[in-house]
TORFITI-380295 format. One record per residue: residue number from 1; residue in three letters; z negated, y negated, x of N, C-alpha, C in turn. Coordinates in steps of 0.2 Angstrom, whole numbers, plus 5000, padded with zeros to 4 digits. Layout:
! residues N
R   n res  nzz  nyy  nxx cazz cayy caxx  czz  cyy  cxx
R NUM ALA    Z    Y    X    Z    Y    X    Z    Y    X
...
END
This chain:
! residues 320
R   n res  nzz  nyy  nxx cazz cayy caxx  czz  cyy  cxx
R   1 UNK 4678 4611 5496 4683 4616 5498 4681 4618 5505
R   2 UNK 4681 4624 5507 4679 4627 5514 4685 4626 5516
R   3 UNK 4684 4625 5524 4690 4627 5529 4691 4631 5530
R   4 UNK 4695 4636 5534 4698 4643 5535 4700 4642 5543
R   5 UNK 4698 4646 5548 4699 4644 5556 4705 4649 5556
R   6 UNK 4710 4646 5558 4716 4648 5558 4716 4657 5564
R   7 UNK 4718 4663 5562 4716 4668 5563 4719 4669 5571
R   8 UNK 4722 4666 5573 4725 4669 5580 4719 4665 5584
R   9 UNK 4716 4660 5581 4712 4655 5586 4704 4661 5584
R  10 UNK 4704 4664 5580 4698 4663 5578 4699 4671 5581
R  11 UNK 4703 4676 5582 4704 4681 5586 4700 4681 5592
R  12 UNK 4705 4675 5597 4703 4672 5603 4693 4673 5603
R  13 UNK 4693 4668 5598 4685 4668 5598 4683 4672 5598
R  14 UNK 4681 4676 5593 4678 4682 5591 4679 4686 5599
R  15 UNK 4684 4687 5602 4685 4691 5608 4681 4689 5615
R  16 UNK 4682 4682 5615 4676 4679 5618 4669 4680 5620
R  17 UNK 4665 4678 5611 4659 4680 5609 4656 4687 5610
R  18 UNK 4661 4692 5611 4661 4699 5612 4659 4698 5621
R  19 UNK 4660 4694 5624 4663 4694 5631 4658 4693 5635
R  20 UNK 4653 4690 5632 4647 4686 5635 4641 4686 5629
R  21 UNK 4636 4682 5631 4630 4685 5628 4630 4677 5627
R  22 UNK 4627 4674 5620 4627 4667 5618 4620 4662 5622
R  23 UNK 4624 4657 5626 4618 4651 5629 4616 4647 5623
R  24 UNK 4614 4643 5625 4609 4639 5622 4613 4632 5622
R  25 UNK 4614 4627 5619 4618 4622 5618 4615 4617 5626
R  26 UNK 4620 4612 5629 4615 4610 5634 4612 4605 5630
R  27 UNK 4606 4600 5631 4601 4597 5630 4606 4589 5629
R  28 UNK 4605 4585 5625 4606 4577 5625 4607 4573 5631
R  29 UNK 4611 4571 5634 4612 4568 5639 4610 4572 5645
R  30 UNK 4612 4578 5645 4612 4582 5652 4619 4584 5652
R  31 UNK 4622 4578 5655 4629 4579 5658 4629 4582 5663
R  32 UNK 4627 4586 5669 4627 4589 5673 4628 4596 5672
R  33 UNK 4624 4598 5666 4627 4605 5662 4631 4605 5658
R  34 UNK 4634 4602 5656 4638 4598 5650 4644 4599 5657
R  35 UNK 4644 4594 5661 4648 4596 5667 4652 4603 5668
R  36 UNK 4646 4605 5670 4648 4611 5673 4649 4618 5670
R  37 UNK 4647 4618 5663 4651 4622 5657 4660 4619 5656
R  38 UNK 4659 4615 5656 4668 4612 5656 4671 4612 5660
R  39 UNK 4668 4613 5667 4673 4613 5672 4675 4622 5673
R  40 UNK 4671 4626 5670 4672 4631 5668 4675 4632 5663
R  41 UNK 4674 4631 5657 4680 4633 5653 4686 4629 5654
R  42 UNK 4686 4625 5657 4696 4624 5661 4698 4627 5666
R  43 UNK 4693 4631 5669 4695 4636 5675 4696 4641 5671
R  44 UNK 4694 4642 5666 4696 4649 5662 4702 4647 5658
R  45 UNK 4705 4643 5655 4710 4639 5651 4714 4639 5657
R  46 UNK 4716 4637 5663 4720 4635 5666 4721 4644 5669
R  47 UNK 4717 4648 5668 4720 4655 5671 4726 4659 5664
R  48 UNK 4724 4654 5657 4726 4658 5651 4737 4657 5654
R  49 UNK 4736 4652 5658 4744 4648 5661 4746 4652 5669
R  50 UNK 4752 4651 5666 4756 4653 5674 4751 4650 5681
R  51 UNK 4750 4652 5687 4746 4649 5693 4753 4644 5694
R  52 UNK 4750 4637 5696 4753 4633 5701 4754 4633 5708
R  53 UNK 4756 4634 5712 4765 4631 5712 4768 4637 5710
R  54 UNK 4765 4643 5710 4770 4652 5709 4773 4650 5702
R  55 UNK 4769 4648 5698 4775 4651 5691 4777 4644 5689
R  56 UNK 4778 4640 5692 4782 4635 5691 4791 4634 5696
R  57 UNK 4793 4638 5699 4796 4637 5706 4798 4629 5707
R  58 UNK 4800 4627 5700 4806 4622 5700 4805 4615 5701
R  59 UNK 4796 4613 5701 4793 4610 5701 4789 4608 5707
R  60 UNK 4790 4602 5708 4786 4601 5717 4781 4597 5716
R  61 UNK 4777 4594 5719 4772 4588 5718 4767 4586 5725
R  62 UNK 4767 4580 5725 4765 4578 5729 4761 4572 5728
R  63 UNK 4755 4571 5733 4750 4569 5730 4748 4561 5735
R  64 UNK 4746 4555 5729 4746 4548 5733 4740 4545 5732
R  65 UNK 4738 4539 5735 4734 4535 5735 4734 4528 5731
R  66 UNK 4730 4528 5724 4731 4520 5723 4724 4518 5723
R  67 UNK 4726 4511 5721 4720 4506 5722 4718 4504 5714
R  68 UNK 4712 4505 5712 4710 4506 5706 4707 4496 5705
R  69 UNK 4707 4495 5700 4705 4486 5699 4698 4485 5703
R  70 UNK 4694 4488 5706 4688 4487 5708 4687 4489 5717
R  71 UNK 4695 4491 5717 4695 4494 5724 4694 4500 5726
R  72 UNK 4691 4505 5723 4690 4511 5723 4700 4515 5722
R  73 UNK 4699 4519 5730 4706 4523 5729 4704 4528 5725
R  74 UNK 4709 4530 5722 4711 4535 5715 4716 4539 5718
R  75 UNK 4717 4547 5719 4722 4552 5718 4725 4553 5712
R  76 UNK 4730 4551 5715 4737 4554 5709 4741 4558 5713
R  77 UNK 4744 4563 5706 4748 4569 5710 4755 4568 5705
R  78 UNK 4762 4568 5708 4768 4566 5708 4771 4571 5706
R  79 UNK 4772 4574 5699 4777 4579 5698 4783 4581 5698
R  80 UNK 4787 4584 5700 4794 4583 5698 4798 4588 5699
R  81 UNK 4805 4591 5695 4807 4595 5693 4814 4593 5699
R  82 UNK 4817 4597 5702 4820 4599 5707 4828 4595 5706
R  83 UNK 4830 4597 5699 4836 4591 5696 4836 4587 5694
R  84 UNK 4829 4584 5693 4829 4581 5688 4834 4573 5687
R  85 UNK 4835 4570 5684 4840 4565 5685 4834 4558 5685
R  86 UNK 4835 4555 5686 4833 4547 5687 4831 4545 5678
R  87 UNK 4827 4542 5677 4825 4540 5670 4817 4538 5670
R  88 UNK 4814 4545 5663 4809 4541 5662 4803 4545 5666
R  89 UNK 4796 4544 5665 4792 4545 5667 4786 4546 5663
R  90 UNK 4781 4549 5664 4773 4548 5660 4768 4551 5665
R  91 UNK 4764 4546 5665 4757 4545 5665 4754 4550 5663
R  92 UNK 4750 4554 5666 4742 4559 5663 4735 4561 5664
R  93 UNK 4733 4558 5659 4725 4559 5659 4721 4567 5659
R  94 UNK 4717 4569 5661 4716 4576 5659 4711 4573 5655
R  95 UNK 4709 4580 5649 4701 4580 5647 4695 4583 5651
R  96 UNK 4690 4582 5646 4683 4584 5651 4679 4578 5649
R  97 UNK 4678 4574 5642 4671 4572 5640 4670 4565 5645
R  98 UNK 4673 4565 5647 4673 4557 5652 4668 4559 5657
R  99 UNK 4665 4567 5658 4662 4568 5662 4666 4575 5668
R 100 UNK 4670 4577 5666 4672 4584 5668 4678 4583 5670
R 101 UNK 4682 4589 5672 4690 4588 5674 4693 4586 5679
R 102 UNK 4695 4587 5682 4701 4583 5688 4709 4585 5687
R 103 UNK 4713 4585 5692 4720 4584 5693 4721 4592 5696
R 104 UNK 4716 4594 5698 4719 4599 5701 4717 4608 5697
R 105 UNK 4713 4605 5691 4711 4610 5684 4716 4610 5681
R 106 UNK 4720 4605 5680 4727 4601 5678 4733 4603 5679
R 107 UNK 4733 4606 5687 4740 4607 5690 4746 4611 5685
R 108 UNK 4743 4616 5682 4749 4622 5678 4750 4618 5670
R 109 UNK 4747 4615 5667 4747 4611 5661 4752 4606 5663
R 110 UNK 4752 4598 5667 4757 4595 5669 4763 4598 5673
R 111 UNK 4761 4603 5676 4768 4607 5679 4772 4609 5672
R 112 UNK 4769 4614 5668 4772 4615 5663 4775 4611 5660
R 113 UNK 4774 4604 5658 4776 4598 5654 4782 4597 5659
R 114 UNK 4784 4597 5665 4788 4595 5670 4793 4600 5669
R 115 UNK 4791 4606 5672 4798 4612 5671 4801 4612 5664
R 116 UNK 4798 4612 5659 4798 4614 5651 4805 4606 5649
R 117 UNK 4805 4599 5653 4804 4593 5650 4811 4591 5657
R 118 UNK 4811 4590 5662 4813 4589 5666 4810 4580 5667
R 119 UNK 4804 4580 5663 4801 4574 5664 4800 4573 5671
R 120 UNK 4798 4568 5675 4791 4570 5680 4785 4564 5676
R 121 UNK 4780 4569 5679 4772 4566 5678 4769 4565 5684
R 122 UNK 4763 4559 5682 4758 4556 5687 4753 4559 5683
R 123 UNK 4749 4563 5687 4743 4563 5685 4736 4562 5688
R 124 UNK 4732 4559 5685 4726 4554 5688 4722 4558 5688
R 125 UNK 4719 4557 5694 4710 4560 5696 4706 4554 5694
R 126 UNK 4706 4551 5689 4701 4547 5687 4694 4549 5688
R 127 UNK 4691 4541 5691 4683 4546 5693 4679 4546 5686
R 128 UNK 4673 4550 5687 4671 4554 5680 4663 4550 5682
R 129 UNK 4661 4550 5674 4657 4545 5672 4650 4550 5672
R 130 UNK 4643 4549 5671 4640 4543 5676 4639 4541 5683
R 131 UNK 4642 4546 5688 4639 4547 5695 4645 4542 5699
R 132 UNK 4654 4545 5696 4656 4543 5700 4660 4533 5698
R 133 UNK 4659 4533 5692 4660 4528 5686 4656 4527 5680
R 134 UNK 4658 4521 5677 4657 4521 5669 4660 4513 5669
R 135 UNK 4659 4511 5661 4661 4507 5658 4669 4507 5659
R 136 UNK 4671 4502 5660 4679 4502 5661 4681 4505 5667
R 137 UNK 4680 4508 5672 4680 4511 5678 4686 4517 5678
R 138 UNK 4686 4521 5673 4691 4527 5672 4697 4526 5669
R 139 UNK 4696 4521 5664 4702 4516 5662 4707 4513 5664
R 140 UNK 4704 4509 5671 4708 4505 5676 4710 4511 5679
R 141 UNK 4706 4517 5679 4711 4518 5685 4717 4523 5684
R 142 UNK 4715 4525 5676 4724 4526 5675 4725 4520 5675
R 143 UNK 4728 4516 5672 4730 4509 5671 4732 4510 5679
R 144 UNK 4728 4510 5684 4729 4508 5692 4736 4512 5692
R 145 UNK 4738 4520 5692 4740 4522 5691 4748 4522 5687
R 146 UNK 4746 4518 5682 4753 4516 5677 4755 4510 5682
R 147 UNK 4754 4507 5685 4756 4500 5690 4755 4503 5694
R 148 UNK 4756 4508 5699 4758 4512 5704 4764 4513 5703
R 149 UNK 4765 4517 5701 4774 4521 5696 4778 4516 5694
R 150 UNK 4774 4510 5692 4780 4504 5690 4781 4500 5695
R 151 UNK 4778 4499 5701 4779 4497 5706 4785 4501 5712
R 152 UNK 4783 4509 5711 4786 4513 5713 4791 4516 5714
R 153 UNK 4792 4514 5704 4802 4515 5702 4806 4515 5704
R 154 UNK 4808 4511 5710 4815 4512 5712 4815 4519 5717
R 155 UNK 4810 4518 5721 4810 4523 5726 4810 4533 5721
R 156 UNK 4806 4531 5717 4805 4538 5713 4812 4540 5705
R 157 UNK 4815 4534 5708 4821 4535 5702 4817 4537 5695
R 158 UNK 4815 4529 5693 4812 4528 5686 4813 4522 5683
R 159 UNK 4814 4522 5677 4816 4517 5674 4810 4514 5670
R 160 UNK 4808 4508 5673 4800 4506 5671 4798 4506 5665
R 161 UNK 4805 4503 5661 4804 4503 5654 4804 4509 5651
R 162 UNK 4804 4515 5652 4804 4522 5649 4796 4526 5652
R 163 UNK 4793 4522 5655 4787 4525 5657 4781 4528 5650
R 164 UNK 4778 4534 5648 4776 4534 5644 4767 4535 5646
R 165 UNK 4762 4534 5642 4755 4537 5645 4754 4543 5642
R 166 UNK 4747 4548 5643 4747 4551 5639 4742 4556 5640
R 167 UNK 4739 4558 5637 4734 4565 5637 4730 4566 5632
R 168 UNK 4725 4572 5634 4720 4576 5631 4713 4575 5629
R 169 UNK 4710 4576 5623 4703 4572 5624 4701 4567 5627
R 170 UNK 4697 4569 5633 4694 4561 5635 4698 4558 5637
R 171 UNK 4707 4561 5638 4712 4559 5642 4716 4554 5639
R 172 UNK 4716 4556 5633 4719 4558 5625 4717 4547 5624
R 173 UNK 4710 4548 5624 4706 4539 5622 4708 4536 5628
R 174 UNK 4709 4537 5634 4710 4535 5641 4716 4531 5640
R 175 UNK 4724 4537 5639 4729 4535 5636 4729 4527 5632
R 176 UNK 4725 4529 5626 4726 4524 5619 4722 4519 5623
R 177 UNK 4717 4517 5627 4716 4512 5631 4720 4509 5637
R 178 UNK 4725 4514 5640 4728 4509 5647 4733 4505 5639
R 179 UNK 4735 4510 5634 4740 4506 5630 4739 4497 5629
R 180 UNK 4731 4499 5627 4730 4492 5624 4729 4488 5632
R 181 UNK 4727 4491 5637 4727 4486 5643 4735 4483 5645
R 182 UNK 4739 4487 5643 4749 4486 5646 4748 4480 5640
R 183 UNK 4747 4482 5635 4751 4475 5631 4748 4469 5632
R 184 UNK 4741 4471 5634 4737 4464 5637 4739 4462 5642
R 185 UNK 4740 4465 5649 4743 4462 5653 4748 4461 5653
R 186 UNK 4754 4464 5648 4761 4462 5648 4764 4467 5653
R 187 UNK 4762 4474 5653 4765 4478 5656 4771 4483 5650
R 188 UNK 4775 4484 5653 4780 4489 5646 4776 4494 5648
R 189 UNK 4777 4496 5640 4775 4506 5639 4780 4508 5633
R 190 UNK 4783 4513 5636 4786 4516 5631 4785 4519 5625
R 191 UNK 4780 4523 5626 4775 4527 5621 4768 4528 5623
R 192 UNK 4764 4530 5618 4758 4532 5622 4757 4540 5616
R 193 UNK 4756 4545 5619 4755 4553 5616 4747 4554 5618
R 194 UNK 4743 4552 5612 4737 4556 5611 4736 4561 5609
R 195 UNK 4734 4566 5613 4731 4574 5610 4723 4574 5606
R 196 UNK 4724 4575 5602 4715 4574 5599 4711 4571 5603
R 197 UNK 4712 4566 5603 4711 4560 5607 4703 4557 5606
R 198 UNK 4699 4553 5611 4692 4552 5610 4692 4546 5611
R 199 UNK 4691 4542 5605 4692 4535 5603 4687 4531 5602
R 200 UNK 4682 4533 5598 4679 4530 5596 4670 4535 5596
R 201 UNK 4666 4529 5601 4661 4529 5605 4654 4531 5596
R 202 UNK 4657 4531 5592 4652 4529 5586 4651 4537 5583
R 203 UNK 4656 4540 5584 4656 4548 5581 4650 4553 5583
R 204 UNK 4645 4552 5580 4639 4553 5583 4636 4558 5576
R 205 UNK 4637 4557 5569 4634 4561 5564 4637 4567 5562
R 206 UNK 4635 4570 5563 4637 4579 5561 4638 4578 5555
R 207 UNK 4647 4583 5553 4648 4584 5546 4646 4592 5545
R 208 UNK 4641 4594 5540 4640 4600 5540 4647 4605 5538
R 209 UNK 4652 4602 5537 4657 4605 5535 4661 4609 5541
R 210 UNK 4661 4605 5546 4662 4606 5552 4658 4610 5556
R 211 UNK 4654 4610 5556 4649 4613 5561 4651 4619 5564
R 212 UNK 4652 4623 5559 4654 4630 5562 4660 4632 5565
R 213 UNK 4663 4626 5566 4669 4629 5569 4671 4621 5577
R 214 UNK 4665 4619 5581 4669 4614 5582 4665 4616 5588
R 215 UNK 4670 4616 5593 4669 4616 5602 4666 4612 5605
R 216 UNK 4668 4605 5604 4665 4600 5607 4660 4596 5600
R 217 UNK 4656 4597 5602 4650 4593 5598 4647 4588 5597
R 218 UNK 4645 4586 5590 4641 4577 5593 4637 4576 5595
R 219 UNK 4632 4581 5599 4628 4580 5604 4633 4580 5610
R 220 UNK 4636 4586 5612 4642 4583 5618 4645 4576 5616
R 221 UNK 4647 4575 5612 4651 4567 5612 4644 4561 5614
R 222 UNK 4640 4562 5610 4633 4557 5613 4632 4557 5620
R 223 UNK 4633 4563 5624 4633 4564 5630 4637 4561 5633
R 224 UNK 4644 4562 5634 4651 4560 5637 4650 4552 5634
R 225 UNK 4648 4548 5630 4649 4543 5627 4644 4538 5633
R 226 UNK 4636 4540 5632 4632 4538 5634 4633 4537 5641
R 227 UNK 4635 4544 5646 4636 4544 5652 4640 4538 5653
R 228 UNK 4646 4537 5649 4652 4532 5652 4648 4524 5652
R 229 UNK 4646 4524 5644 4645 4517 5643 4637 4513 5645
R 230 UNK 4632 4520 5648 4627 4515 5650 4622 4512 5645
R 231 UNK 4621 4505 5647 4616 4502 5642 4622 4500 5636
R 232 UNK 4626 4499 5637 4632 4496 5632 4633 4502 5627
R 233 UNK 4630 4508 5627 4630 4513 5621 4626 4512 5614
R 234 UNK 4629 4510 5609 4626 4508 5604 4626 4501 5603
R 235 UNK 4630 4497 5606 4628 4491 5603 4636 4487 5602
R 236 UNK 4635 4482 5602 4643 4477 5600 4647 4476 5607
R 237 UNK 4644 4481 5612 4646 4474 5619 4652 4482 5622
R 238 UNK 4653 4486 5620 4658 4492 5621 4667 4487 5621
R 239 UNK 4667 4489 5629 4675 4485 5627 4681 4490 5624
R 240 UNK 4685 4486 5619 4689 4490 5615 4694 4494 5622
R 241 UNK 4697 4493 5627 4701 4500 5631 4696 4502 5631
R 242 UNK 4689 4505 5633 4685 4511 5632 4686 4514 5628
R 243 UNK 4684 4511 5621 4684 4515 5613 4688 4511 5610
R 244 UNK 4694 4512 5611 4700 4513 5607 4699 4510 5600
R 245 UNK 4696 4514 5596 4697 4514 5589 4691 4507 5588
R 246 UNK 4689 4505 5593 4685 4496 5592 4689 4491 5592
R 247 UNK 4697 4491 5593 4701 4485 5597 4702 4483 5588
R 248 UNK 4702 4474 5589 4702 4471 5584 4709 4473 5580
R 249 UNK 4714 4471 5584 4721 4472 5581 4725 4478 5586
R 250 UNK 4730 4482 5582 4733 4488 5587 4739 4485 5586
R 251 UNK 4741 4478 5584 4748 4473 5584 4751 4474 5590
R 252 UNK 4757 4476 5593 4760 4475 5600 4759 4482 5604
R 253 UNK 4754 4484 5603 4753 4493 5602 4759 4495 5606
R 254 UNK 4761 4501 5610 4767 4506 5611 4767 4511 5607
R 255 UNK 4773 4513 5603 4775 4521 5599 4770 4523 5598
R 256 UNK 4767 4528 5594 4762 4533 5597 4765 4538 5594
R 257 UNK 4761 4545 5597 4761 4553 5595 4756 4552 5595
R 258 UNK 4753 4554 5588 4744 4557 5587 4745 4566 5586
R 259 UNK 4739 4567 5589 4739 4576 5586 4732 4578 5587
R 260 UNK 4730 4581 5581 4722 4581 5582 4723 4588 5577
R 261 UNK 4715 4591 5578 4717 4598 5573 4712 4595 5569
R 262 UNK 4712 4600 5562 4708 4600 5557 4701 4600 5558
R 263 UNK 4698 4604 5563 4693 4608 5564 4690 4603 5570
R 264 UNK 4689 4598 5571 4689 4595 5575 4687 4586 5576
R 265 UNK 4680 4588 5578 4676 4582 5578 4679 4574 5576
R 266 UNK 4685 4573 5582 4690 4571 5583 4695 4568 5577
R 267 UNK 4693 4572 5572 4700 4571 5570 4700 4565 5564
R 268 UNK 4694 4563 5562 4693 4556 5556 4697 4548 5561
R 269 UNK 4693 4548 5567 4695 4545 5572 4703 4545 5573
R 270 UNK 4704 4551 5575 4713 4550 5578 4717 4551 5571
R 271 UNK 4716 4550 5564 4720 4548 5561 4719 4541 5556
R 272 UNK 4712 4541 5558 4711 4532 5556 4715 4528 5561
R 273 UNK 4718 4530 5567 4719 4525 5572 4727 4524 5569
R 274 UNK 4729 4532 5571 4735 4534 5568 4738 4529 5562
R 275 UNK 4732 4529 5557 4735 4525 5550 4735 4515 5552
R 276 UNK 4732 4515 5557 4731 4508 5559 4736 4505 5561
R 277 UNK 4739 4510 5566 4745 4508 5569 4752 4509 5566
R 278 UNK 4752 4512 5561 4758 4514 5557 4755 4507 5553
R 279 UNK 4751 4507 5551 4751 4500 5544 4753 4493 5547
R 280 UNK 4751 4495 5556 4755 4487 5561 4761 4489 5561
R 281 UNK 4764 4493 5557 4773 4494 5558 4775 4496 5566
R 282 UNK 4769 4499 5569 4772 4503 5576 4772 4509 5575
R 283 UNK 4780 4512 5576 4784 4520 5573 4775 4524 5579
R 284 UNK 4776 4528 5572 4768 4532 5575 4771 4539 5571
R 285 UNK 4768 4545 5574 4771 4553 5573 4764 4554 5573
R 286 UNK 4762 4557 5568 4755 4560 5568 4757 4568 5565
R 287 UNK 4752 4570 5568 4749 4579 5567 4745 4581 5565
R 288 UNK 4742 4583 5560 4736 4585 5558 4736 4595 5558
R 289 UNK 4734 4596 5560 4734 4604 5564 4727 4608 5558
R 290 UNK 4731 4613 5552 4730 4613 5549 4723 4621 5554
R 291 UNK 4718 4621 5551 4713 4625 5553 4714 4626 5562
R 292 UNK 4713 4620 5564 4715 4621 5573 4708 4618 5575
R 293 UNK 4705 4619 5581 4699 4617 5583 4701 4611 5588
R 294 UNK 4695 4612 5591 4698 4605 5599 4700 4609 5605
R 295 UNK 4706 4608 5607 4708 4612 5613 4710 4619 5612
R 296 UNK 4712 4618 5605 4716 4625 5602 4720 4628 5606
R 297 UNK 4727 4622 5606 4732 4624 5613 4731 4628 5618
R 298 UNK 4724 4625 5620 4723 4627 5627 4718 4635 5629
R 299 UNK 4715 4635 5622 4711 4642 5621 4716 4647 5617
R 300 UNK 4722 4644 5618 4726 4649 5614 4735 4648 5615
R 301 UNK 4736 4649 5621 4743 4646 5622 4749 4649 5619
R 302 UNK 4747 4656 5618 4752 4661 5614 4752 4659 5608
R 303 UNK 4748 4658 5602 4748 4657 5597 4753 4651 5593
R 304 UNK 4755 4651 5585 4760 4650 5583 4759 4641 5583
R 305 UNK 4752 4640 5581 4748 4633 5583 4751 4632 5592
R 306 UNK 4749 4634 5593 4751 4629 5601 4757 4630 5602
R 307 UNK 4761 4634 5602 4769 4636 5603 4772 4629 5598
R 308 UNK 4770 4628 5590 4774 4624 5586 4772 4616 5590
R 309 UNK 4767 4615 5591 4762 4609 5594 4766 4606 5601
R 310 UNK 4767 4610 5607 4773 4612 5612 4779 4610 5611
R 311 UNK 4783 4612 5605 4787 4611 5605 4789 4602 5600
R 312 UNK 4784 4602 5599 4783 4590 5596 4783 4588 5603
R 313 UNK 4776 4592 5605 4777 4586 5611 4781 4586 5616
R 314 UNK 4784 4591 5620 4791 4591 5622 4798 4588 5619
R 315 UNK 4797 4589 5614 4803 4585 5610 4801 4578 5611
R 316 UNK 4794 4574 5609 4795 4568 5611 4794 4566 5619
R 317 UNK 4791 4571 5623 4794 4568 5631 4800 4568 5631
R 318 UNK 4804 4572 5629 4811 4572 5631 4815 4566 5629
R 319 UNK 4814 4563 5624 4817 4556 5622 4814 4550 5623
R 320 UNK 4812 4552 5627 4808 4543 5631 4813 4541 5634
END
């Protein structure tokens, strides 16, 4: 059976493709073009959104210093909505391939989850894999980040026990690894929200079913994977918070929200994990996003896909 690329997303495309003249894929482990395509298509995605601070008014944020497990200081940026009442909080990873992305490509994305949610958000400038990090290194330092916030609850009017993690692609895997680091250490989490999330280091074999429709690729994943893990790419010595979907048992696990589209390298991974953690009897809400690609939402924020998509995950920020 053939898939069908749902018409609003595949509009976008087509309009795209029109817009520019077609490059050439970058090369197997050239993160540094791989890089720097990414950090431009979020400069392009992040203009599809209101600009930060202007079309958020209600929304303030302010930006802090932690100390990551190795020492290395980490930026986090402190969202918050003007009334907000005292309660819960979340944690956010950006994507970008465990190579790309920061907090500041980020601002109108987390700002929206804030005004839309009266949540506030932390969000992590996580350092990016090979130059500035690798192996557990971008891990810890959300992790470092979730034990900032819970250290900082009383002053930020936060109820430790309602803190949730949570992000997109490489953010999306980052998330599902601080989870298993909180229950390792004995930290509370509330929930953790995977966006087609990047779990597992082994997704390396193209399905030709996919192919024509899939943004991030398994040569990009080979890239982002290899860059992080180093000589521990490809062998038994990957630790389960890096790739998620290795950790022996998901028993003790926080809630989850999975969301992955159909069209999407990503998605055998996020709903194997999905079923893994539902079968340990941890309340799990999964999405399967019928003809959606990766980063649909974000290549398409008008459309019925990302509006319906929006309005799950805001409903479960709200009830944390």
């Amino acid at each position: 059976m053939a898939f069908t690329l749902d018409p609003e997303l595949a509009a976008v495309l087509q309009a795209l493709a029109e817009q520019s003249d077609p490059t050439p894929p970058p090369e197997r482990d050239d993160w540094r073009t791989l890089r720097a395509r990414g950090t431009a298509s979020m400069r392009w995605m992040a203009s599809l959104l209101p600009a930060y601070p202007s079309g958020y008014p209600l929304v303030k944020a302010s930006s802090h210093k932690v100390r990551s497990a190795d020492g290395a200081e980490i930026l986090v940026r402190w969202y918050e909505k003007a009334e907000s009442a005292p309660g819960s909080a979340v944690v956010y990873a950006h994507g970008g391939g465990m190579i790309a992305g920061s907090v500041d490509l980020y601002d109108s994305v987390v700002a929206g989850y804030v005004q839309a949610t009266g949540v506030p958000f932390v969000s992590v400038d996580y350092r990016l894999a090979p130059d500035a990090a690798t192996g557990t290194g971008p891990v810890e330092d959300v992790f470092a980040a979730l034990a900032w916030l819970g250290d900082q609850a009383p002053e930020l009017r936060v109820d430790p026990h309602r803190i949730a993690v949570m992000g997109d692609s490489a953010g999306g895997g980052l998330a599902a690894g601080v989870a298993i680091l909180a229950r390792d250490r004995g930290v509370p989490l509330a929930r953790q929200a995977l966006l087609y999330p990047m779990l597992d280091d082994r997704t390396l074999a193209p399905d030709p079913r996919l192919t024509p429709y899939v943004a991030w690729t398994w040569d990009d994943n080979w890239t982002g994977w290899h860059a992080l893990l180093g000589a521990a790419f490809g062998t038994d010595d990957v630790p389960p918070q890096v790739a998620p979907a290795r950790v022996a048992t998901v028993e003790g696990l926080a809630p989850a929200y999975v969301e992955v589209g159909e069209l999407d390298i990503f998605r055998a991974e996020a709903v194997s994990y999905a079923q893994r953690l539902a079968d340990a009897d941890i309340p799990t809400e999964l999405h399967l996003h019928s003809g959606a690609i990766h980063e649909y939402d974000r290549l398409a924020p008008a459309s019925r896909l990302a509006r319906r998509a929006m309005e799950d995950r805001r409903r479960v920020i709200s009830l944390l």
